[in-house]
N, C-alpha and C positions, 0 to 999 in steps of 0.2 A: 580497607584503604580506598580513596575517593582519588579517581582519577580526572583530567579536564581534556576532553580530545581537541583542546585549544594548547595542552602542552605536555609535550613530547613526555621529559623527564617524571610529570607525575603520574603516567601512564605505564613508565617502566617499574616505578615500585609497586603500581597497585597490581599487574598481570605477574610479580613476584609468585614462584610458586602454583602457578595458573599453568592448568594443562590442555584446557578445551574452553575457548573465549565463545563466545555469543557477542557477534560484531552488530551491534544494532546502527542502522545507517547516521548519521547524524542531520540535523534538520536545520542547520546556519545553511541554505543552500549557496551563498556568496562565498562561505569560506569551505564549504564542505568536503572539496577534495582534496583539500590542506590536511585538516584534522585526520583526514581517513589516513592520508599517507601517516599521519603521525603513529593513528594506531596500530598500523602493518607494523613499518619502525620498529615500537614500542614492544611488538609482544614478542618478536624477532630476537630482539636486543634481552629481553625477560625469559626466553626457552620457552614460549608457549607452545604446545604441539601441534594444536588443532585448533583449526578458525572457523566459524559460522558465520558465515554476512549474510544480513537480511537486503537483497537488493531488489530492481524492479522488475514487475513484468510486462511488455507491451508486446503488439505481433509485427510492430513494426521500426524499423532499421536506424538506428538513430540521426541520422544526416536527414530524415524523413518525418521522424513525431516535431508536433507542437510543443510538445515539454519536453525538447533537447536538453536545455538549461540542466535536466533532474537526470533524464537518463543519460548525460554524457558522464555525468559523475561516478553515475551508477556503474558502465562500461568500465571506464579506469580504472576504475578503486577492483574490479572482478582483476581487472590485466593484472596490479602490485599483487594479488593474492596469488593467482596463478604464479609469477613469476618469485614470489618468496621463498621457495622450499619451506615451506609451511605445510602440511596437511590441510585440506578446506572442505568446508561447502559451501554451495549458494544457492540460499534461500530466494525465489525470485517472487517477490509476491505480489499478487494484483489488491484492487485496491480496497479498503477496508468496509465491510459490511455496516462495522458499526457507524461511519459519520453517514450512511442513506439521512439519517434523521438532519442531519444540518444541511445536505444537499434539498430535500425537496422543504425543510421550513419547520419550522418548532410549532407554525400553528396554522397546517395544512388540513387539520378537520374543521377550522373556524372560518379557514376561506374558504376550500372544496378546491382549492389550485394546487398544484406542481408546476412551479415555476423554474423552468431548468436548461442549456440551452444543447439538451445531448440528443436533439432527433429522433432517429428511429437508431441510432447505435449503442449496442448491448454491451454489457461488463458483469462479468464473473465475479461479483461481490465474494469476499469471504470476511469469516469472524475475525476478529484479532487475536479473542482465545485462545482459538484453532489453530493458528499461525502459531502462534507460544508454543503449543501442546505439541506442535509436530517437531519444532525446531528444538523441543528438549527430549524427544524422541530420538533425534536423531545427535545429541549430547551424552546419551546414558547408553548408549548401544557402539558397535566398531564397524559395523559393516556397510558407510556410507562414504568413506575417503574419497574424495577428488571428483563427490559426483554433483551435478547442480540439477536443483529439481524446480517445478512451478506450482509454485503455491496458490496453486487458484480453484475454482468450482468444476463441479461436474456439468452445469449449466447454466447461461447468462440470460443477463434478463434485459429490455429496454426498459426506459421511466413511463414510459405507459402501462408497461407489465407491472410497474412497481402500482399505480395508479389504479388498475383493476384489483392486485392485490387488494390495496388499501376500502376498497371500495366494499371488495368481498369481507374481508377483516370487519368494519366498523359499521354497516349496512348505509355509509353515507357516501352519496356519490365524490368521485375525487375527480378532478378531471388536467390533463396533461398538458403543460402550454411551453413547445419550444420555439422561445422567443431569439431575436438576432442577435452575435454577439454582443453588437455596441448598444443595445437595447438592455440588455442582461447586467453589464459593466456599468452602464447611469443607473440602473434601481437597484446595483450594491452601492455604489456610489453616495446615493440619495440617503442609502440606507445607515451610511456617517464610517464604512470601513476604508480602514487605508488603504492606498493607489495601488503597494505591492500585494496584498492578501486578496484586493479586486481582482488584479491579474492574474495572481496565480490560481485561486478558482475559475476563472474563468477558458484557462489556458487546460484543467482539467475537464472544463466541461467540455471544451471543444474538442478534447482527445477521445472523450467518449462518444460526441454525437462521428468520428471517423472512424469507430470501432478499434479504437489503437487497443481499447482493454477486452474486446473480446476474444479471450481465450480462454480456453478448455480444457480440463486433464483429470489424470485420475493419480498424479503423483500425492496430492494429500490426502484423499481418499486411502490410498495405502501408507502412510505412515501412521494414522490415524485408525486406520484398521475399521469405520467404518463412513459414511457418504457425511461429507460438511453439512453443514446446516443448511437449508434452503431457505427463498426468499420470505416464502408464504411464515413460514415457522417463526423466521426475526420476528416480521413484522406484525406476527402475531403477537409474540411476547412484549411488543412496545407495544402498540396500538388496542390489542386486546381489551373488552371492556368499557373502552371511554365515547 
């Protein structure tokens, strides 16, 4: 059954019979903590037992991040679960290893640049695999009720670290240029992307160059039972070769 977290009723039939949901966030950010309410709602209303929400991670306080807009939502939508009598977890997860390739450029060995405007602040990349792999770890097992963990690296990196990787990886020098926001914003701009997808990459690059996603832990590491992937290893296995 296909539900639409745009409406309530067809999210009660499809969580029909559903005992343990995997709340994956949803990504309308304009309407997003509408839909989420619906899903609470819905699985409520369905006798779902147990909820998984995959939310965000940052180290710092929401009245305080650049990308309030994402984490206010993110907050909220944590408050309705707690406040459900639902059984929960939440997943808090920093941000995804795999789009490094569209942050620093599809053709970064052609120019030798990293065009980016994140400073000297670090972010605990992880896979998205990884992410799956722990959140249905913690789907198929009981002994994780009501607990909220961080789904992030055991070590972060800046985009110059990413840059020296790359460097090491492909024997071709890379080199790292963090330009000004409003500098960053006119060459997406130029680039022919819409006004809102400029900002909102932009509004994440400028949480990174603050260290909003530098954080650390060893909560995936143990659901996973052994160390996430590291930088050096992704971006061996893209860049590897060419």
């Amino acid at each position: 059954m296909k539900g639409d977290y745009d409406y309530y009723s067809s999210m009660v039939t499809a969580f029909s019979d559903v005992d343990k949901l995997l709340f994956v966030s949803g990504n309308d950010v304009t309407n997003r903590l509408k839909q989420h309410e619906n899903v609470v709602r819905a699985a409520i209303k369905a006798g779902v037992k147990h909820i998984v929400y995959t939310s965000l991670l940052t180290n710092v306080p929401v009245e305080k991040t650049v990308i309030a807009a994402v984490t206010e939502t993110h907050l909220k939508t944590e408050k309705l679960l707690k406040n459900s009598g639902v059984s929960y977890n939440i997943l808090r997860n920093n941000l995804y290893m795999d789009l490094l390739v569209q942050s620093i450029g599809e053709h970064v060995l052609e120019t030798g640049t990293i065009f980016y405007p994140s400073a000297e602040g670090k972010t605990a990349f992880v896979l998205r695999s990884e992410m799956a792999e722990a959140a249905a770890e913690i789907l198929v097992t009981d002994e994780h009720d009501g607990k909220i963990y961080n789904i992030t690296n055991i070590e972060s990196y800046t985009f110059q670290e990413v840059a020296a990787a790359l460097t090491s990886i492909t024997g071709k020098k890379i080199n790292f240029v963090s330009p000004g926001i409003e500098s960053f914003k006119s060459t997406l701009g130029s680039a022919g992307l819409p006004s809102q997808l400029v900002d909102d990459i932009t509004a994440f690059a400028h949480a990174q160059s603050l260290n909003e996603f530098n954080v650390v832990g060893d909560d995936l590491k143990n659901l996973l039972g052994r160390n996430p992937m590291n930088l050096h290893t992704y971006l061996s296995m893209i860049y590897g070769g060419k």
